[in-house]
Every structure is written in C-alpha cells, then in structure tokens.
Backbone as ProteinMPNN parsed JSONL, in Angstrom:
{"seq_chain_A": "XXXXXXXXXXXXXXXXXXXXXXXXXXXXXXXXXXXXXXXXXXXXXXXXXXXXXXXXXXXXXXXXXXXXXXXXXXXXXXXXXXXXXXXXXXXXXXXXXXXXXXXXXXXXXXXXXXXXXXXXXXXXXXXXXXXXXXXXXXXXXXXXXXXXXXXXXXXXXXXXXXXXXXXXXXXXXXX", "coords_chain_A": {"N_chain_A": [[0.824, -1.194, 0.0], [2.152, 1.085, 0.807], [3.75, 1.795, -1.34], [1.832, 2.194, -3.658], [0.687, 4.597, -2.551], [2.394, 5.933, -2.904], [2.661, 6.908, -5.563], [2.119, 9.211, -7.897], [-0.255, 9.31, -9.739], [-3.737, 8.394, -10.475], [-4.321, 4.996, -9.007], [-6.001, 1.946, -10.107], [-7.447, -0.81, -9.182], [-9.072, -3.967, -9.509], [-9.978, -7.196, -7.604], [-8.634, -10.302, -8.801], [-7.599, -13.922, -9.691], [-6.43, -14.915, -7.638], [-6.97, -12.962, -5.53], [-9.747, -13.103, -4.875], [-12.873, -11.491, -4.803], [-14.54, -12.583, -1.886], [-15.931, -13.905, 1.139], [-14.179, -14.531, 2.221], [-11.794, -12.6, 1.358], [-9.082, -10.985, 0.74], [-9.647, -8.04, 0.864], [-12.457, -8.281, 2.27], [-13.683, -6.398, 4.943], [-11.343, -4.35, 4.777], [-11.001, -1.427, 5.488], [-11.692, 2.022, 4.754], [-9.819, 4.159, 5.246], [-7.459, 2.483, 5.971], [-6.381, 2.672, 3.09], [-4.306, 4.087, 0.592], [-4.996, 7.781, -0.102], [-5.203, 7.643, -3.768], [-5.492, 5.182, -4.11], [-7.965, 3.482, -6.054], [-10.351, 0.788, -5.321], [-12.045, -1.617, -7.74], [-14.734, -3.36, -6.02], [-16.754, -4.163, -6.549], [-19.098, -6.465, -7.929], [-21.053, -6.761, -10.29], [-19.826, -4.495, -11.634], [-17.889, -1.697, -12.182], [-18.281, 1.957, -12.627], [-15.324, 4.508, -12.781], [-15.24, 7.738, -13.095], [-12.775, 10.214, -14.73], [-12.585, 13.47, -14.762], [-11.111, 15.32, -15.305], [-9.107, 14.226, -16.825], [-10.028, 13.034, -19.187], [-11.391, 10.419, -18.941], [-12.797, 7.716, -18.399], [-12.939, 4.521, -16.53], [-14.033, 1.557, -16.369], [-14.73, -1.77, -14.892], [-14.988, -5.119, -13.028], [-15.044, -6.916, -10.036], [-13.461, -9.832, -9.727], [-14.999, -12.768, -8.267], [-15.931, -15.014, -8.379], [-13.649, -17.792, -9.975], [-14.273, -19.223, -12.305], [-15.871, -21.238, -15.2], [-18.698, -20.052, -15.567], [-18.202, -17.16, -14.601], [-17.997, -14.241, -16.703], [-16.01, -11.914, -17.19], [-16.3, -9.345, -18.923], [-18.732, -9.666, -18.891], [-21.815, -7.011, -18.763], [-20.322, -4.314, -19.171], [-20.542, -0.979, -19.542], [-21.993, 1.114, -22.786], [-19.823, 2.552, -24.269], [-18.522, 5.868, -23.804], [-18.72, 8.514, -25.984], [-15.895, 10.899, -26.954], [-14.4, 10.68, -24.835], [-11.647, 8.864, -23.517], [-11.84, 5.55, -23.158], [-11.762, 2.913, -21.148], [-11.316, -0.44, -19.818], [-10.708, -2.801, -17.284], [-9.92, -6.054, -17.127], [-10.368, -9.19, -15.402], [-9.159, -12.344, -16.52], [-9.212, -15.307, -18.462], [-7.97, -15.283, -22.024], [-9.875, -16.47, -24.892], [-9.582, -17.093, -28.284], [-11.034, -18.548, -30.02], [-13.841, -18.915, -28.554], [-13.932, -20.946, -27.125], [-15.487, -21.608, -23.735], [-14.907, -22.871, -21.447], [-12.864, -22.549, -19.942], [-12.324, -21.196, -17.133], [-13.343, -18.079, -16.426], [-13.358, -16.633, -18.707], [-12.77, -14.824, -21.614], [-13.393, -13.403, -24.516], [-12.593, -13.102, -28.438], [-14.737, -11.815, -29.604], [-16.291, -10.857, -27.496], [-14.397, -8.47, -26.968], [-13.641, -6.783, -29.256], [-16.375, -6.111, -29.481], [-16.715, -4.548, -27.813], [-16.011, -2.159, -27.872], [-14.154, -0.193, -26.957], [-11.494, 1.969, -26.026], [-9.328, 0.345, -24.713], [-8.346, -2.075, -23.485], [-7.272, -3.201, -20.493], [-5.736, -6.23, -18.911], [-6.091, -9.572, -17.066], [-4.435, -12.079, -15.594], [-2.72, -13.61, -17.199], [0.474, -13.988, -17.292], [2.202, -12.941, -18.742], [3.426, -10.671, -21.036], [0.909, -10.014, -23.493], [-0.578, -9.463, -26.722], [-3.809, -9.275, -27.403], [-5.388, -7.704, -28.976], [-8.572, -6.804, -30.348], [-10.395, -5.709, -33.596], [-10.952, -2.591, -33.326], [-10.393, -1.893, -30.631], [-8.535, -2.124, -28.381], [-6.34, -4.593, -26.18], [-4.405, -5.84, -23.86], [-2.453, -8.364, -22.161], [-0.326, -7.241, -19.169], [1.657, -8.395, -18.005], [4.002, -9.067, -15.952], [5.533, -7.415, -13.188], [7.907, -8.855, -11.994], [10.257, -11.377, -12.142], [9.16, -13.826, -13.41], [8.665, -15.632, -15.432], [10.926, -15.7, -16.829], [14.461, -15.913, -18.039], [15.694, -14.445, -17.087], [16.794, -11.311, -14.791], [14.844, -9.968, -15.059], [11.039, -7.946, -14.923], [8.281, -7.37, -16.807], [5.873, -4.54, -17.39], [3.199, -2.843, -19.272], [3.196, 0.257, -20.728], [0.994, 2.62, -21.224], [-0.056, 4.734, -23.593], [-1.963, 7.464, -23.775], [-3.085, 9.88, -26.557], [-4.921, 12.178, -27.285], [-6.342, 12.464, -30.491], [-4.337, 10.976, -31.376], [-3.943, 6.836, -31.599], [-4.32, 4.621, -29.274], [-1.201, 3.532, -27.889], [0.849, 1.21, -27.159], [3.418, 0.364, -24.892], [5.576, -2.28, -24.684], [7.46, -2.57, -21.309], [10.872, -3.212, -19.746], [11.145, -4.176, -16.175], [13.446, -3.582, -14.058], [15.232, -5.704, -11.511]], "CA_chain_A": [[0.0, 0.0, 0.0], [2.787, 2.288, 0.79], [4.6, 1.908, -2.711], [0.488, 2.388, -4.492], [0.395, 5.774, -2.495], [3.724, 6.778, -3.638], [1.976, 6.76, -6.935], [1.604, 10.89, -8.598], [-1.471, 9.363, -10.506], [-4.222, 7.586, -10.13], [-3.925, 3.364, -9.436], [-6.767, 1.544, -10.218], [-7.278, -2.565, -9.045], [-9.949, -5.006, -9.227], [-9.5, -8.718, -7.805], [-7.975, -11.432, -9.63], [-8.355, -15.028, -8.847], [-5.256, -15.059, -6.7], [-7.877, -12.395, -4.379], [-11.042, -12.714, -5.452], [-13.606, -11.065, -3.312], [-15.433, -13.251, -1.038], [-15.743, -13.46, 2.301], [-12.327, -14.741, 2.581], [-11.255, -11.746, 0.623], [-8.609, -9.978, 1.807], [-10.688, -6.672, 0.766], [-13.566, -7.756, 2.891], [-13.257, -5.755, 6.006], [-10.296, -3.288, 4.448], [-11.567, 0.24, 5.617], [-10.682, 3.219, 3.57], [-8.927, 4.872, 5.751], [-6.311, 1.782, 5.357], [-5.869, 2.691, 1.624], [-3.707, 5.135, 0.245], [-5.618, 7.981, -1.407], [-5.019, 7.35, -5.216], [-6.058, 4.422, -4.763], [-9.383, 3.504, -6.098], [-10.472, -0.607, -5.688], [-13.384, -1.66, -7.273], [-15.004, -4.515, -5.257], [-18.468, -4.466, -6.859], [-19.186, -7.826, -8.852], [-21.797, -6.744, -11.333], [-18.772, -3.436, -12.406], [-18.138, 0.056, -11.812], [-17.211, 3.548, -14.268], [-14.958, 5.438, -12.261], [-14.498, 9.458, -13.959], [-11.873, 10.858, -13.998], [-12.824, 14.257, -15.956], [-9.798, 16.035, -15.81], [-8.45, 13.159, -17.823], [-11.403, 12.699, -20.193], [-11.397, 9.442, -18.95], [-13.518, 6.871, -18.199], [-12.785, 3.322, -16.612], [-14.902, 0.075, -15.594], [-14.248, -3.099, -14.271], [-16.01, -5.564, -12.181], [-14.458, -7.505, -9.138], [-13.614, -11.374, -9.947], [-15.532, -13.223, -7.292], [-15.771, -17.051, -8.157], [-12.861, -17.946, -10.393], [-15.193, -20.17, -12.953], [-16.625, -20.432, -16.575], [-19.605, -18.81, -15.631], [-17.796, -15.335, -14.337], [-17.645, -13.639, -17.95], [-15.204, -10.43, -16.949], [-16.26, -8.097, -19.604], [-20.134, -8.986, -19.011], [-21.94, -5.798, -17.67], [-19.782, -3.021, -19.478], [-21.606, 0.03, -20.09], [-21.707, 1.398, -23.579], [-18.183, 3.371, -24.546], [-18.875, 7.306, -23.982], [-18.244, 9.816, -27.024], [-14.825, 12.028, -26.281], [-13.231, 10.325, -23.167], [-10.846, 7.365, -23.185], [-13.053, 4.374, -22.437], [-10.782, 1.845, -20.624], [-11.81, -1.258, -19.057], [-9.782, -3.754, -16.67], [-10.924, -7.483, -16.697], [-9.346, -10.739, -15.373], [-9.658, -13.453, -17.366], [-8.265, -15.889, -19.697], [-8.301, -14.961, -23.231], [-9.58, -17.226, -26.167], [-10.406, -16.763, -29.564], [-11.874, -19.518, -30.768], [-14.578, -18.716, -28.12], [-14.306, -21.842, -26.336], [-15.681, -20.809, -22.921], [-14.52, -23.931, -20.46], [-12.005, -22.408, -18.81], [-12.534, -20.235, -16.074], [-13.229, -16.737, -16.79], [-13.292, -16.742, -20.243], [-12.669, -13.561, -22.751], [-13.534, -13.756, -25.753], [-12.161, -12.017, -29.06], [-15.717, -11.047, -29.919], [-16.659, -9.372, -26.75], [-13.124, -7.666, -27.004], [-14.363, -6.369, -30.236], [-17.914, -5.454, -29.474], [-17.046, -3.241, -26.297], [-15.643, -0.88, -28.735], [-13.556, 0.419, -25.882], [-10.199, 2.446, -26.511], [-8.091, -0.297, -24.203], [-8.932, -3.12, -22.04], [-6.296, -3.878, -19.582], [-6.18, -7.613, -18.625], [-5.314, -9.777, -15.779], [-4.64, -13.393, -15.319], [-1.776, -14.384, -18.251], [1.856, -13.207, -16.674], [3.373, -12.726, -19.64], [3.076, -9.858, -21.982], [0.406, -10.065, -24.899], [-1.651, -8.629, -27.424], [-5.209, -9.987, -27.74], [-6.284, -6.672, -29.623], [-9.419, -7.377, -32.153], [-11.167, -4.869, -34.093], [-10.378, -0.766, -32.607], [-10.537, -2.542, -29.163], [-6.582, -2.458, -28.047], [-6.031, -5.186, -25.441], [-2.842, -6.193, -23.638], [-2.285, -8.687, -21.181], [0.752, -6.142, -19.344], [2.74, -9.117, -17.59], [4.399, -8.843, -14.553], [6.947, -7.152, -12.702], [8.411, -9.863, -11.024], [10.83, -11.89, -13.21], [8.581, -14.968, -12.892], [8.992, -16.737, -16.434], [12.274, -15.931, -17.333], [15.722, -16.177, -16.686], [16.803, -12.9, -16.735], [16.121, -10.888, -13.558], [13.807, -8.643, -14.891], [10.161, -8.4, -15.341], [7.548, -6.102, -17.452], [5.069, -4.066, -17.001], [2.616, -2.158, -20.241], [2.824, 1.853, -20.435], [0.143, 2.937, -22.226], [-0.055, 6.26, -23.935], [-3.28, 7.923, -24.249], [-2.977, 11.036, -26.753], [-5.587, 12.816, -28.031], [-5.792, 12.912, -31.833], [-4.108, 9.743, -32.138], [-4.409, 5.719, -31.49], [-3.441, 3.974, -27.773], [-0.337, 3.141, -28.147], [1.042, 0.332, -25.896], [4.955, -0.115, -25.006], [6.689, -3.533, -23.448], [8.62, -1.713, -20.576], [11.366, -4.034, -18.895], [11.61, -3.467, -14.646], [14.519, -4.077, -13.727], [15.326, -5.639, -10.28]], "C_chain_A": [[0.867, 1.257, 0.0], [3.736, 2.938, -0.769], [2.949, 2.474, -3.553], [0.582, 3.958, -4.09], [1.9, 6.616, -3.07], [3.849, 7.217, -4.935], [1.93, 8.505, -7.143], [0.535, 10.32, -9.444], [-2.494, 8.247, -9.566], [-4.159, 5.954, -10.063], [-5.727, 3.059, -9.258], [-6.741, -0.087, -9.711], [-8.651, -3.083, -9.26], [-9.31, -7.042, -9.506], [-9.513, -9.283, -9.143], [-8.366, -12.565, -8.77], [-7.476, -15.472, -8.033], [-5.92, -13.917, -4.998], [-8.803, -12.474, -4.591], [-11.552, -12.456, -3.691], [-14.902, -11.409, -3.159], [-15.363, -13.148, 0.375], [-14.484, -14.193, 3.141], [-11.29, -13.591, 1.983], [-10.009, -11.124, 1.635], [-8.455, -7.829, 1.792], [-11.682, -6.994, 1.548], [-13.024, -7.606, 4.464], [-12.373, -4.618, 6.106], [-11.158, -2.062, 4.935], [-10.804, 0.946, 4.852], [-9.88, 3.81, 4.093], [-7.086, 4.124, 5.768], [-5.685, 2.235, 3.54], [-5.109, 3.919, 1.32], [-4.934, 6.383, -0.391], [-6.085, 8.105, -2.915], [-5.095, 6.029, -5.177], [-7.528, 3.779, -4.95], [-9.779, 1.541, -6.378], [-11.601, -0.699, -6.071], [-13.884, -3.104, -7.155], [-16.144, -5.136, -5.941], [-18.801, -5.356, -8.149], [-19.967, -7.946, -9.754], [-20.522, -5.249, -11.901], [-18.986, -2.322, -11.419], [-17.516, 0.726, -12.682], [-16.845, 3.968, -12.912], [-14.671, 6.975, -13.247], [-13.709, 9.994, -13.458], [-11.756, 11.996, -15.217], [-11.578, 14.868, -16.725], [-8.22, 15.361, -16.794], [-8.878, 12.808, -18.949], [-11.128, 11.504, -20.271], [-12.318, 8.764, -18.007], [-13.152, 5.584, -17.943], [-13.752, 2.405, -15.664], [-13.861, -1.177, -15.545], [-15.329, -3.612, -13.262], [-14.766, -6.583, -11.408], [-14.968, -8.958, -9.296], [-14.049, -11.746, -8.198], [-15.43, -14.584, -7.395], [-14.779, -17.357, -9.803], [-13.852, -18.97, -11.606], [-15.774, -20.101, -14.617], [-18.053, -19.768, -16.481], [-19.749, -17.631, -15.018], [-17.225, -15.892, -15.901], [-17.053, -11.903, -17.283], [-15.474, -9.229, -17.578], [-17.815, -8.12, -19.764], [-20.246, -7.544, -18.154], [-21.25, -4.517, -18.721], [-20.785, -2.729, -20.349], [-21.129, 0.609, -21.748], [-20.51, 2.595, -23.542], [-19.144, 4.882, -24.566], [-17.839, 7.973, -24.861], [-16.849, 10.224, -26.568], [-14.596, 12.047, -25.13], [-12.275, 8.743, -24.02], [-11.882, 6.43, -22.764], [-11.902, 2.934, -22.466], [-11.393, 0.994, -19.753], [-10.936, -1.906, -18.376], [-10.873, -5.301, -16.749], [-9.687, -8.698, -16.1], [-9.578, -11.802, -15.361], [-8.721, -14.119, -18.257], [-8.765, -16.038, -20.983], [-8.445, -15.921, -24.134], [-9.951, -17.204, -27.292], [-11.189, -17.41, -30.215], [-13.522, -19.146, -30.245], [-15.266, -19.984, -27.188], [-14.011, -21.477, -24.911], [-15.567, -22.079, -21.481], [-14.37, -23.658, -19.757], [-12.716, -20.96, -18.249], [-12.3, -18.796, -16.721], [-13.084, -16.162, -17.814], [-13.52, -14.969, -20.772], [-12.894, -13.974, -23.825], [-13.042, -12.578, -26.828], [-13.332, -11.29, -29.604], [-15.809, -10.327, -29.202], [-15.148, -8.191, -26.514], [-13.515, -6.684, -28.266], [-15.225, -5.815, -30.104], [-17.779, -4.438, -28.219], [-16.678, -1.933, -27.203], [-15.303, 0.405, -27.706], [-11.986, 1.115, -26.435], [-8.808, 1.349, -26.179], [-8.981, -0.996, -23.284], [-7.31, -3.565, -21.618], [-6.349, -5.107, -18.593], [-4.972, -8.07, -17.903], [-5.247, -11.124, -15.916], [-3.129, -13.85, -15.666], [-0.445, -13.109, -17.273], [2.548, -12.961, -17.555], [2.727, -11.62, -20.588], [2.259, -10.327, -23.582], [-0.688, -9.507, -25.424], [-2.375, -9.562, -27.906], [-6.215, -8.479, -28.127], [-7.256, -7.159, -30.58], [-10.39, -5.921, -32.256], [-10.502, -3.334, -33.893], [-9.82, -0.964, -31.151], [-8.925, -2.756, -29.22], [-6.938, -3.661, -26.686], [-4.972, -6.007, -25.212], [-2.961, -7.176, -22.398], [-0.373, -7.684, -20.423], [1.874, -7.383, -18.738], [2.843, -8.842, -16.608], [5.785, -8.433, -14.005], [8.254, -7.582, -12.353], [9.199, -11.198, -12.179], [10.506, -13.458, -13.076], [8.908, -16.183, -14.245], [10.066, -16.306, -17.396], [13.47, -15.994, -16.719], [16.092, -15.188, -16.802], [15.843, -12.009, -16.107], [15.709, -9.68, -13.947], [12.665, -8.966, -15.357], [9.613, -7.352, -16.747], [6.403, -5.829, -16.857], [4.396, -2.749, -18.748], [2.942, -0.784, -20.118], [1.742, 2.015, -21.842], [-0.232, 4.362, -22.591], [-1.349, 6.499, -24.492], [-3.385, 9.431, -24.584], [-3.524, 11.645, -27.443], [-5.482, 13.18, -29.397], [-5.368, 11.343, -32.25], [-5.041, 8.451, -31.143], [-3.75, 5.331, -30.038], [-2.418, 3.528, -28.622], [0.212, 2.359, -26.73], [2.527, -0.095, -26.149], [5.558, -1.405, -23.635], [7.827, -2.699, -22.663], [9.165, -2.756, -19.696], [11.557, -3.509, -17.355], [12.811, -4.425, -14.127], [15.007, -4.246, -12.177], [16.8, -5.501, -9.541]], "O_chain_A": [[0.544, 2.286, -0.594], [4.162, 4.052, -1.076], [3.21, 3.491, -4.195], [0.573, 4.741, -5.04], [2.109, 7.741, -3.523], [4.836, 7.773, -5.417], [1.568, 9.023, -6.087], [0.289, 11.238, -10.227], [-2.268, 7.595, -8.546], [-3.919, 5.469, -11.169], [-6.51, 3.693, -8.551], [-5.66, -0.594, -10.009], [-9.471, -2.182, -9.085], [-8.8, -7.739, -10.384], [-10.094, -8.962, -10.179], [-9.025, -12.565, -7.73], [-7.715, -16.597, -7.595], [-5.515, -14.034, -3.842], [-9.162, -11.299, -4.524], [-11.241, -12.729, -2.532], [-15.936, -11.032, -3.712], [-14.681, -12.23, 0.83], [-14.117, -14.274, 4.314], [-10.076, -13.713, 2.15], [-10.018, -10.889, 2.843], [-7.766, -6.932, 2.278], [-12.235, -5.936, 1.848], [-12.249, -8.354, 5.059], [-12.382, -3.9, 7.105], [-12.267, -2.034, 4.401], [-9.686, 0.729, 4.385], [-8.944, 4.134, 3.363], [-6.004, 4.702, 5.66], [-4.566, 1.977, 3.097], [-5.449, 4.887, 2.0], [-5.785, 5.922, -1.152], [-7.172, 8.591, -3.229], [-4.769, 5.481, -6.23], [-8.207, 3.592, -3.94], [-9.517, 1.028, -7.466], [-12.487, -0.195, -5.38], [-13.571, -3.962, -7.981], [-16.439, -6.331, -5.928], [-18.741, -4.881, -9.284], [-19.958, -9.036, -10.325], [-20.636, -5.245, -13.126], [-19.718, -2.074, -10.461], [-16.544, 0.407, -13.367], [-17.64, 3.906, -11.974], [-13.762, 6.999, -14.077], [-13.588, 10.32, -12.278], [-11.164, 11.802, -16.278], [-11.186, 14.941, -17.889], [-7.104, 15.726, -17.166], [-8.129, 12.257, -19.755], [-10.655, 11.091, -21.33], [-12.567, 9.25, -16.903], [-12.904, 5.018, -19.008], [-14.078, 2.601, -14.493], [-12.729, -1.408, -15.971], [-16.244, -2.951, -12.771], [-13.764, -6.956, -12.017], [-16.115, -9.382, -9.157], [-13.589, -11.197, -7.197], [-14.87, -15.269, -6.539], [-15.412, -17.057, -10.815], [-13.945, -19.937, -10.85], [-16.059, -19.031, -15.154], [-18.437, -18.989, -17.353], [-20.808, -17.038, -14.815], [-16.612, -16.88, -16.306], [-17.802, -10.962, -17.021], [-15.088, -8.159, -17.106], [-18.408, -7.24, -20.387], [-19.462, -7.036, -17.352], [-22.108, -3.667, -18.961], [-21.474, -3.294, -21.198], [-19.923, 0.554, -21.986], [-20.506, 3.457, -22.663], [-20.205, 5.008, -25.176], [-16.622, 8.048, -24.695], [-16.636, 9.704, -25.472], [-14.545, 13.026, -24.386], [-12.55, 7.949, -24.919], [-12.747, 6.766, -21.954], [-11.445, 2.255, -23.386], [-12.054, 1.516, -18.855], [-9.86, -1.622, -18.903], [-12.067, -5.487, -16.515], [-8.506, -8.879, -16.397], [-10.132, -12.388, -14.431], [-7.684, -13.638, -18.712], [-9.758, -16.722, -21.226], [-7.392, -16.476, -24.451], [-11.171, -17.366, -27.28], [-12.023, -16.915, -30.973], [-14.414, -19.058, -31.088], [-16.4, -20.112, -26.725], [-12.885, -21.123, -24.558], [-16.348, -21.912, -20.545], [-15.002, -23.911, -18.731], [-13.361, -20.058, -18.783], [-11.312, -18.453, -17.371], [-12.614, -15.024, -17.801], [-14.314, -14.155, -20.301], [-12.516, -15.112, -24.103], [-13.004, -11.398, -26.48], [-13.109, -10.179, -30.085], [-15.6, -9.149, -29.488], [-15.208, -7.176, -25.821], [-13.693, -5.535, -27.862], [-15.158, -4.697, -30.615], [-18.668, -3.698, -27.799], [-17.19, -0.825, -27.041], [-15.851, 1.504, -27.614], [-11.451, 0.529, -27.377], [-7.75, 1.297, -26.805], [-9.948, -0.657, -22.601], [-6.453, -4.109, -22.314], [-6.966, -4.992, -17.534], [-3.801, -7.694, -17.843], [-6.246, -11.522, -16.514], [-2.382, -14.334, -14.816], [-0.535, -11.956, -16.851], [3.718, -12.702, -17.27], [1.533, -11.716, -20.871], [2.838, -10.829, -24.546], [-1.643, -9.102, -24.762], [-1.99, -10.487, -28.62], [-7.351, -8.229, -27.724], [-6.905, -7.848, -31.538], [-10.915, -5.281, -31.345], [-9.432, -3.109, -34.458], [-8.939, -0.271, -30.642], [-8.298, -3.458, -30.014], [-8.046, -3.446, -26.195], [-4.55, -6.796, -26.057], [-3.669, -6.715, -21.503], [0.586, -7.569, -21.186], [3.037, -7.209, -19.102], [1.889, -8.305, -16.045], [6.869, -8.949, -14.28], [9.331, -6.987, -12.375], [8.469, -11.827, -12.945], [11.364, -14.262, -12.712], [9.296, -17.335, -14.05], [10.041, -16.556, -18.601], [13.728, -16.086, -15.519], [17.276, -15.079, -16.483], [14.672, -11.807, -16.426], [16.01, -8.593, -13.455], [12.605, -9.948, -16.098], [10.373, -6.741, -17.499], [5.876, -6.539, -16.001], [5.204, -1.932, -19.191], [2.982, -0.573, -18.906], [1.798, 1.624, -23.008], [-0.737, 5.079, -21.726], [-1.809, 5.907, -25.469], [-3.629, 10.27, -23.717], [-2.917, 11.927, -28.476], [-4.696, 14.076, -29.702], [-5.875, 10.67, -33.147], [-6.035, 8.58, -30.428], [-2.645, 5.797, -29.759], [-2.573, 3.196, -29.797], [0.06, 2.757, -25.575], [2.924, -0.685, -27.154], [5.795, -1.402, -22.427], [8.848, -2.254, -23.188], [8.393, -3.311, -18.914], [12.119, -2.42, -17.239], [12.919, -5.632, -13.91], [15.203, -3.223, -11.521], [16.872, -5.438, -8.314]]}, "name": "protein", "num_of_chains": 1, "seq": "XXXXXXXXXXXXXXXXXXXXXXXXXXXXXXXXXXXXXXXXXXXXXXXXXXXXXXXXXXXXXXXXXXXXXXXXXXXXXXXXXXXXXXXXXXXXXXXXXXXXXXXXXXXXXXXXXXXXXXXXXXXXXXXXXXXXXXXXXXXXXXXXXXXXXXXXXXXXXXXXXXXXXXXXXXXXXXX"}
C-alpha cells in the first residue's frame, strides 16, 4: 500500500483469482482509511465507471468473485462514452476460438464489441496482445521476473494522446 500511495497518478485494481472477493477476501473488512488515497479498488461484482474528468477518462471493471466459466469479466460493461478514453480492466483468460470452459473466459468477440479504446487484462503473466477490431487489449505481464531467466520483469505503459491511437509499449523493470 505504501509503494500504491507513492503513486503521482491515479492506481486503479480489481481482484484477480489469486484475491477474489469473497468473504475470505482480503478486501472484505479493508476500511478506507487503510488505503492510500489514489487508490481507487473496485469490489463491486456486477462493475463500476470510475471518472476521472480532468483526464477525459472513463474506466470500468467488475471484481472477480468465483474464479469459474460462468464469471464472464467483460459482461456488464456500459456502452463506450463519445470524447473520453473508455478503458476497461478485466481478469480473465483470453480465447479466440470462443471456447468458454475455462474459467473466466474472454472472448475475441466481446473484445471487439465493447468498442472500448483499451482493455487492460489480468490473469496471463506474460506480456500479450489480444487486440481485435479498434478494441486495443494487452495482457501487461508482470513485474516480477517470474517466467524468465533474466532478472527482470515487465510491465505495459500505455499512452493515451488525443488525436491519435493507444499506443502500448513492453517496458522491462529491472530488479
């Protein structure tokens, strides 16, 4: 928490299936006053838009709760608003074919049909692009030099610049 508030912008989270939030969560019971202020969690299992105007941005997400194929991560999102950024978070495992077995399933259609500027995705530790259609989507990887051998991890930066297209850069962290 103390490295999140050390943050100059806003951080955003919603569980994964490594926390999901149940009543084993280790969000249920957190008070706010524990949290840094920049950071904003959202817990709530049907989604939430947070605004953030002075950004002309817009992001949803919904809090993974039962790790399973019937949590769909990107059901629920509200239609994309006009002249903001429209960014989503989900965490899920991505497949294109649209075979929906595994737990938490994405699909490249509804990646497509949100007709969102960027979905930022959670589950896969390794850096990848599951963009379809206008819809940018990145799994960003992980900091933590977990599947390789050289002691560093990644982490996405994503540039959001009026006029143009998201642009998304593999940034190595170096430990």
């Amino acid at each position: 928490m103390d490295e999140i508030g050390r943050a100059r912008m806003p951080v955003i989270m919603i569980p994964g299936n490594h926390d999901a939030h149940d009543e084993r969560s280790i969000y249920a019971g957190l008070s706010n006053d524990a949290l840094p202020g920049n950071l904003h969690l959202i817990l709530e299992p049907e989604g939430r838009t947070i605004e953030f105007p002075e950004l002309a941005t817009r992001i949803w997400g919904r809090a993974l709760v039962e790790h399973s194929p019937e949590y769909r991560p990107l059901s629920g999102m509200p239609e994309p608003h006009p002249d903001k950024w429209n960014i989503a978070l989900a965490h899920g495992f991505y497949t294109e074919d649209g075979e929906t077995n595994r737990s938490s399933p994405i699909t490249s259609a509804e990646i497509e049909a949100s007709a969102y500027d960027y979905i930022a995705l959670g589950h896969v530790h390794v850096f990848g692009d599951v963009s379809r259609g206008g819809t940018r989507a990145f799994y960003c990887g992980t900091p933590a030099p977990l599947y390789t051998t050289a002691e560093h991890g990644w982490v996405a930066h994503v540039y959001c610049v009026p006029g143009e297209p998201i642009r998304i850069e593999r940034l190595v962290v170096e430990h």
